[in-house]
N, C-alpha and C positions, 0 to 999 in steps of 0.2 A: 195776824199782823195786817197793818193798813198795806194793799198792793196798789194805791195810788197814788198817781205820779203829781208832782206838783208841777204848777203853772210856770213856773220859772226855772223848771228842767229842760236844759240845752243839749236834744240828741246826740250833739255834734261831737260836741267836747265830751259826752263820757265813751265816743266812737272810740274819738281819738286815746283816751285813757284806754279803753280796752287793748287797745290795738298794738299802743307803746308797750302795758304790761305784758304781751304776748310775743312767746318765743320765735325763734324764724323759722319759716317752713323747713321742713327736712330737705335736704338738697338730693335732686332728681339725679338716676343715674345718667352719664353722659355716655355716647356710643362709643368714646375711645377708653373707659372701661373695660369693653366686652374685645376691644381690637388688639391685634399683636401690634409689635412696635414696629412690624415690617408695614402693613395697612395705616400704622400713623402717620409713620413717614409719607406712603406715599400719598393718602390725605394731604396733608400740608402742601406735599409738592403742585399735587392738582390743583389746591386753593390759592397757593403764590402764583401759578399760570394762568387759571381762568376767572379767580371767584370763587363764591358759595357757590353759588348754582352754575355753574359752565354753561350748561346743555339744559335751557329750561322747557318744558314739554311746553308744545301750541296747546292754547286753552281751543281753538276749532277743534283738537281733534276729541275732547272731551277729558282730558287728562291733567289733573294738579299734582301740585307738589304735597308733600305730606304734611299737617299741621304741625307748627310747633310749640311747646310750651309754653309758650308768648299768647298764644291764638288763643286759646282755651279754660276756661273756667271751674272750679269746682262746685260740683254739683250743692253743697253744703253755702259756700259762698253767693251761690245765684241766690239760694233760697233765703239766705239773713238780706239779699238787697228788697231779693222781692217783696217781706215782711216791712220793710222801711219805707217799701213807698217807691223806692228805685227803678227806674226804668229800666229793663234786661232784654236788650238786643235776643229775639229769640230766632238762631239759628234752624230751629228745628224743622221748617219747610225742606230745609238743601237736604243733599245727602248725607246722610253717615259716614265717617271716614273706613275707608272700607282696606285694609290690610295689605290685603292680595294685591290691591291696585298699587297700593305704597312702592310695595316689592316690586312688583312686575315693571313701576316707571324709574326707579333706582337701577335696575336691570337695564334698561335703557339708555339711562345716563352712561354707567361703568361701559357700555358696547361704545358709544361715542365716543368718550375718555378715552376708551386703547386704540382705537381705530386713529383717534389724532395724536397720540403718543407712538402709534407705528409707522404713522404717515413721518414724523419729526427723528425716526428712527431711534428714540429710545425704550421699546419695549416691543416684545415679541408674544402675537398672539398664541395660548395653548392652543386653544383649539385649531390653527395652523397647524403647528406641529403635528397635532393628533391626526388631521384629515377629518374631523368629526365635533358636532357640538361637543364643550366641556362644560362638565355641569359642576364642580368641586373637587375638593378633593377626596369626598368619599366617592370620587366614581370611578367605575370599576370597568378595565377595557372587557371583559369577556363578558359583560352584558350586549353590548352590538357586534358580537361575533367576527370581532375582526381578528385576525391569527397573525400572531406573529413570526416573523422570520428572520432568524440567526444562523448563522455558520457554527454555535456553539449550540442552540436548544435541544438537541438528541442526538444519539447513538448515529442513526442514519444520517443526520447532516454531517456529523464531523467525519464520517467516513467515504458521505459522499465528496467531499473536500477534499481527503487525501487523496480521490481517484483520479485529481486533477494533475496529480505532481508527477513529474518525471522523477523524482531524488526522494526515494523515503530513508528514515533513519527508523531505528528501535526503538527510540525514545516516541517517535509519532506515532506508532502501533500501538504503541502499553500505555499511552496518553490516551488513547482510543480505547482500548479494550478495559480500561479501569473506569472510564465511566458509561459503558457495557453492564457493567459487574457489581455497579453500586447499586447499595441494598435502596437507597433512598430514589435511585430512578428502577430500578426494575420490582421494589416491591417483595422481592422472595430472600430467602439466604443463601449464599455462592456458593457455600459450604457443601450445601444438601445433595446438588449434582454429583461432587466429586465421589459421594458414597453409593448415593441409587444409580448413576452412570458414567462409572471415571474414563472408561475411553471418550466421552463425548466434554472432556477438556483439553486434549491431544487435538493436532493439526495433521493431516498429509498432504504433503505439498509433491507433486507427479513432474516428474519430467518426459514428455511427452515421446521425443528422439531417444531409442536405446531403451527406454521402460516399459513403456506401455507396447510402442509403434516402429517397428525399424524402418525408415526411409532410404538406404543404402542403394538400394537401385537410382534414385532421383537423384539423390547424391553423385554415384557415380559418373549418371552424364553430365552433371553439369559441371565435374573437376574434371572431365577429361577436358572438355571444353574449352577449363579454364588454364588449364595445363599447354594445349595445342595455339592457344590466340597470345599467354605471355612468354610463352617458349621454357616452358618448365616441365619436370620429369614427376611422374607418381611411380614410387621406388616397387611398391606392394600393393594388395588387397587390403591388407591391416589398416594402411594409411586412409581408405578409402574410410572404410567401416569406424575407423574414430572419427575420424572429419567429418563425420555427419550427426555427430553430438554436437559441434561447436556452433557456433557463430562463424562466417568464412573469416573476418580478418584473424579469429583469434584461431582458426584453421592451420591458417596460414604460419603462424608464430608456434604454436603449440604442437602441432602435426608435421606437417610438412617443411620449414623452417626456411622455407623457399627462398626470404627476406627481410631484413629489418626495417627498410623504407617504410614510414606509415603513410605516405602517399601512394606508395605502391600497392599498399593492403588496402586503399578504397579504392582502387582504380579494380582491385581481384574481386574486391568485394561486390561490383557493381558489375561484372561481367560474372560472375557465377549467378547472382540476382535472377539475371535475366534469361541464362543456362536451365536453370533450376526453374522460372517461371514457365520457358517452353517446353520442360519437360514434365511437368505438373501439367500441364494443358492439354496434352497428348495422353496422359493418365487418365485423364476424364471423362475420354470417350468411352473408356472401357471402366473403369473403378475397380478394378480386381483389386482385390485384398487376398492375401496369402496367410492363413493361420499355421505360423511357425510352430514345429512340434520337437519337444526334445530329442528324442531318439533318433531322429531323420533331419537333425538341422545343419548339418554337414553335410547330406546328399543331396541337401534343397538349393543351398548356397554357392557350393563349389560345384564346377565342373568335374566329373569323373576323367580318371588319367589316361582310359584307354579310348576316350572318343576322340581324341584328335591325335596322331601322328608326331612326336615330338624328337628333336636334336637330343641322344645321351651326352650323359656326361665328357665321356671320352672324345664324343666328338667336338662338343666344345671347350675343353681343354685346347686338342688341338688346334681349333681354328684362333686360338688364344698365341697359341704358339708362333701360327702362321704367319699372323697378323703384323707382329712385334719381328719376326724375322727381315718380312716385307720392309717392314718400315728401317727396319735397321741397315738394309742396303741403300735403299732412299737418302739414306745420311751419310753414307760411308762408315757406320758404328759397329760396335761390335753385337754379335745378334744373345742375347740372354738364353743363358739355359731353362731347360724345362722347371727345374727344381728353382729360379728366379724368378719366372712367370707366375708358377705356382704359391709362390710366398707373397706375391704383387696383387695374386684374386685374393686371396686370404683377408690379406689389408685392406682391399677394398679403395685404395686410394692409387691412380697408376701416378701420380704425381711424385707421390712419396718414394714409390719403385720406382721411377725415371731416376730419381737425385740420388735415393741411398744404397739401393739395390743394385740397379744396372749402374750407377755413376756415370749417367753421358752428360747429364751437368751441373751447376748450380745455380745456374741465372734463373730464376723465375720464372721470364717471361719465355724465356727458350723451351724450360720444363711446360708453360702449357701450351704452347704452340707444337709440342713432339705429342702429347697427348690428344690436342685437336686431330692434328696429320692421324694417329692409330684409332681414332674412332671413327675416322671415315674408311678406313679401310675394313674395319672391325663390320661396320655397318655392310659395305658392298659384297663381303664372305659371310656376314649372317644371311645376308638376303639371297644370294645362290643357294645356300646351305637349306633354305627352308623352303627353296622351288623342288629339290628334291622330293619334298613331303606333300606336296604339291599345295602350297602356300605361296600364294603372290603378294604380298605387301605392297604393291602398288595397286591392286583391284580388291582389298577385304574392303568389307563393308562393316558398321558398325558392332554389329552383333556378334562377328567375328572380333570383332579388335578386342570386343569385352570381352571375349571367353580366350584370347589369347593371351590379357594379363589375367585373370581368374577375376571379372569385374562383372558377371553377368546374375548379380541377385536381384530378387524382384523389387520389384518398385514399392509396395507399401503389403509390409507382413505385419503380423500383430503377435505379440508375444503368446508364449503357453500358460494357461493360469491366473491370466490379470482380468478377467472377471470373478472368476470366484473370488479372488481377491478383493475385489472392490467389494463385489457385495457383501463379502463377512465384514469390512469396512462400516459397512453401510447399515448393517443390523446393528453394532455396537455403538451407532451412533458418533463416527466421528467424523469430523467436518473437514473435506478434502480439496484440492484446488490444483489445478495446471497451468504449466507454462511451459510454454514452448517460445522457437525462434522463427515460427511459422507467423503471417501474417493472420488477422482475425479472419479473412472467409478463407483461406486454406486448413485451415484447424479447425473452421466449424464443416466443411466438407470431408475432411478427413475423419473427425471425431461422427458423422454419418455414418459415413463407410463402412467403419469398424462396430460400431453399435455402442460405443463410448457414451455418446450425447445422453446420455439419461443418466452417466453419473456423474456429468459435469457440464451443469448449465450454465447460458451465459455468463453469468454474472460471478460464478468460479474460473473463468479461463485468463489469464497470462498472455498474450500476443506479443510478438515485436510492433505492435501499432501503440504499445503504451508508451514505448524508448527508454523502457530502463536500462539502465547498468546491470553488471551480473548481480552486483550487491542488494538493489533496491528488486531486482526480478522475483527474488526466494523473500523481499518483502513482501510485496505486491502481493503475492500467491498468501502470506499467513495474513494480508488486511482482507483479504476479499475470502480466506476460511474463519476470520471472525477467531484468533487466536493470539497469545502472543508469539514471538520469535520464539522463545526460550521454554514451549511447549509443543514446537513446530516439529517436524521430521520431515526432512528431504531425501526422494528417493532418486538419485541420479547417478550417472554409472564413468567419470570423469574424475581425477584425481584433484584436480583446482576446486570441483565442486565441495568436495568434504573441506577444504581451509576454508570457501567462503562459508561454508556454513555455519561452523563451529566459529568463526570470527564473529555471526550474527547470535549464538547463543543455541540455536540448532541444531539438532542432530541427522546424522546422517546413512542411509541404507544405499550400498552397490550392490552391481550383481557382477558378475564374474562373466563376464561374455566379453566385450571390447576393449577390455583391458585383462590381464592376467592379475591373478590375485594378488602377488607382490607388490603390483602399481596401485592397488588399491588401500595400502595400510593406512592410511588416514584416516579413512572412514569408522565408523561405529561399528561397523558388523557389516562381511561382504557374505553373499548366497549366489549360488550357482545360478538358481534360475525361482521366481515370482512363488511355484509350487513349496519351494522350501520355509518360506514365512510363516509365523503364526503369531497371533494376538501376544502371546506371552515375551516373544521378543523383543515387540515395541513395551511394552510394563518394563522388562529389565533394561532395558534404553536407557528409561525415565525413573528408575528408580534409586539412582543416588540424588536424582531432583526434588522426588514429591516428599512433601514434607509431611504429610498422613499416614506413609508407607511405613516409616521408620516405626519400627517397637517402643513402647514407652520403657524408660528406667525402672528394672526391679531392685531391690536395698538384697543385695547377696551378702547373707549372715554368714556364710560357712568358710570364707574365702579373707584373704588378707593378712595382713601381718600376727603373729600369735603372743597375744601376751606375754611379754616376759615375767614372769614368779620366783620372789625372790630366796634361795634356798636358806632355812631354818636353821642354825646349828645346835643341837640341845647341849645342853652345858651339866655334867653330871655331880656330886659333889666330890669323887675322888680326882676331879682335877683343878 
């Protein structure tokens, strides 16, 4: 075929035919395509405030904007102008549009953007918050090693937490100890312990006073003390020796019953303090420790009866006699027979014998003013009475005055058998903890002394510096052995101590020294003395608890109700 063109072909016009006949360009995709509708929004909102370009880069510092659409030609297009004869603007001197730069001055802009949207206070920089460039949202904090810190991120935070609180409850322990116990932070199964080591699920929580350590000497000077500056009486020995498991005010209430005032009980409280700190100080010079033995803890404690010279019986009867006779001529009364006196010591009350007994009155106030009058007479015939044994109560001195109420035990004994105890403790792996009412450096001096310190380090001791309650005290001891309540065992030797315990879900071990066994029925199980315990009696403690102990169900075939069968009658034909 002819490929030539005639003379009177107008390029122009079959352009423009081409061009009309030709479809529209594919439509290019636009950037808010690719954008969430949270980035359109805020697109729009930047372009209502500043413009297309806000923040346009200095062309001095070598920086453009990026081409767009507009700018640019196809490669195929340049080529049909250039064939025509068309002049084509050729870029190709400048540079290539180079990507990285695009980004990196878009980068630029978006820093300006928020810097004046936080200046106007509508937006908050991340990387602010973070303290650190932000680079996305794939970025990831533990690539710049910055650690984070929560009151909830582990075991040891939240337990360091609770060792702030003066007030724990059960529920903040077993909040604690269940995510201890989760398989998804610790990695192992809970399970597996209870069978390769079930004592080391169990807690023992030590009571320092009476268990382990008797302080009874300390004790005692500081209640005579406190007996001598409020004007009050210590009846016995007995009274000494439990008063020294308490706390003083609750001494005070539980022991001695001195008084209901609770101003009074801090005013005793704060002068036995002080009692007891002088006589802790005076300990120190020396540190003796006495290892209390069973067979010999009755010659150690008490005075023997024939080293001091004492009033019998009979004679103080009689000066009982004398006394009331004295006083009854004093009144013009009639004087009470022996067999009256005799029924008045019994009772123990001369108040009750003034009014029921003798009948000299009924007033009250009369009955204790005749009682004042007889103790002072009472008082000036005991004191004759014991020059004869040659006893001067105006010139004893202290050590005397203790061996003349039976008050002279030593200042810090340690029980028989509470190491061995510990340490079969200690092999079977179970996690133990103390408290005491000692301040933190007198319990860490004491627990020196006695060579305690190795089975209960800091960070297991109980002090009165924490300010617990009784309640939160037997917590305090199961957060710091890392157990629950309701796996715990407290071994304290106080009747109040087994209610609170068993009120906390605990259980609880006395021993039979400062209280008689009867006072002790509350408890789980009371023992003479530390030597009689064994491993197997903490298991039967715990064993209406643990739920792996119990036997599984057998299907018992041979037992149960027996089939009833119904009896056959045969039917013969003679009838």
């Amino acid at each position: 075929p002819d490929e030539t063109v005639s003379t009177d072909f107008d390029i122009d016009e079959f352009a423009d035919d081409i061009l009309s006949e030709m479809k529209p360009r594919p439509r290019v995709n636009r950037r808010e395509d690719f954008m969430s509708q949270e980035q359109i929004q805020r697109e729009r909102k930047q372009e209502s405030i500043f413009g297309d370009d806000p923040f346009p880069i200095n062309e001095q510092e070598g920086k453009r904007a990026p081409p767009s659409s507009d700018d640019t030609m196809p490669a195929w297009f340049r080529k049909e102008q250039e064939d025509y004869g068309v002049q084509v603007d050729d870029d190709s001197g400048e540079d290539t549009f180079d990507e990285a730069q695009w980004e990196w001055e878009k980068e630029e802009r978006q820093k300006k953007a928020d810097e004046y949207l936080k200046k106007r206070g509508e937006g908050i920089s991340i990387s602010d918050v973070l303290g650190r460039e932000y680079f996305g949202p794939m970025d990831d904090e533990d690539d710049y090693e910055k650690e984070r810190i929560s009151a909830f991120s582990s075991f040891q935070a939240r337990k360091d937490e609770l060792l702030t609180y003066e007030e724990l409850t059960v529920e903040d322990i077993n909040n604690v100890i269940d995510f201890k116990e989760d398989p998804s932070e610790t990695g192992y199964n809970p399970y597996l312990s209870k069978v390769q080591r079930p004592f080391s699920e169990y807690g023992a929580i030590f009571r320092l006073e009476g268990v382990l350590v008797d302080l009874i000497g300390l004790h005692a000077k500081a209640w005579q003390k406190v007996a001598k500056t409020h004007g009050y009486e210590i009846s016995s020995p007995d009274e000494v020796r439990q008063a020294s498991l308490y706390k003083p005010a609750d001494a005070v209430r539980e022991v001695f019953f001195w008084t209901e005032d609770m101003f009074e009980w801090e005013a005793i409280a704060e002068t036995h303090k002080a009692a007891f700190n002088e006589a802790f100080d005076n300990w120190l010079e020396s540190k003796s420790v006495v290892n209390a033995s069973e067979d010999d803890y009755v010659a150690d404690t008490f005075p023997a009866e024939n080293d001091r010279a004492m009033p019998s019986d009979a004679e103080m009867s009689s000066m009982y006699n004398l006394a009331w006779s004295k006083l009854a001529v004093e009144l013009n009364r009639t004087a009470p027979t022996a067999d009256e006196v005799n029924r008045g010591i019994l009772g123990q009350d001369w108040e009750v014998a003034v009014k029921d007994i003798f009948g000299w009155s009924e007033d009250p106030e009369e009955v204790y003013d005749i009682v004042v009058a007889y103790d002072k007479i009472l008082q000036a015939d005991y004191k004759t009475m014991l020059a004869k044994y040659g006893i001067d109560l105006d010139r004893v001195n202290e050590e005397d005055e203790q061996s003349l109420f039976g008050l002279n035990f030593p200042d810090v004994s340690m029980k028989e058998g509470v190491k061995d105890w510990l340490n079969t403790i200690r092999e079977v792996e179970m996690s133990c903890a103390l408290v005491s009412h000692l301040d933190s450096d007198q319990l860490d001096v004491i627990l020196e002394a006695t060579g305690l310190a190795e089975y209960f380090p800091p960070e297991r001791r109980v002090s009165s510096d924490a300010k617990y309650s009784a309640r939160s005290e037997y917590l305090g001891g199961a957060l710091r052995a890392e157990q629950r309540p309701e796996e715990c065992i407290v071994f304290d030797n106080t009747p109040i101590s087994a209610t609170i315990a068993h009120d906390l879900m605990m259980k609880n071990i006395a021993f039979v020294d400062h209280y008689a066994k009867y006072e002790l029925l509350t408890a789980d199980v009371s023992f003479g003395y530390v030597s009689d315990l064994d491993l197997m009696d903490i298991a039967k403690i715990f064993e209406g608890t643990r739920e792996d102990n119990e036997p599984m169900l057998e299907l018992d075939l041979s037992s149960g109700l027996q089939k009833q069968q119904r009896k056959v009658r045969t039917a013969f034909w003679d009838e």
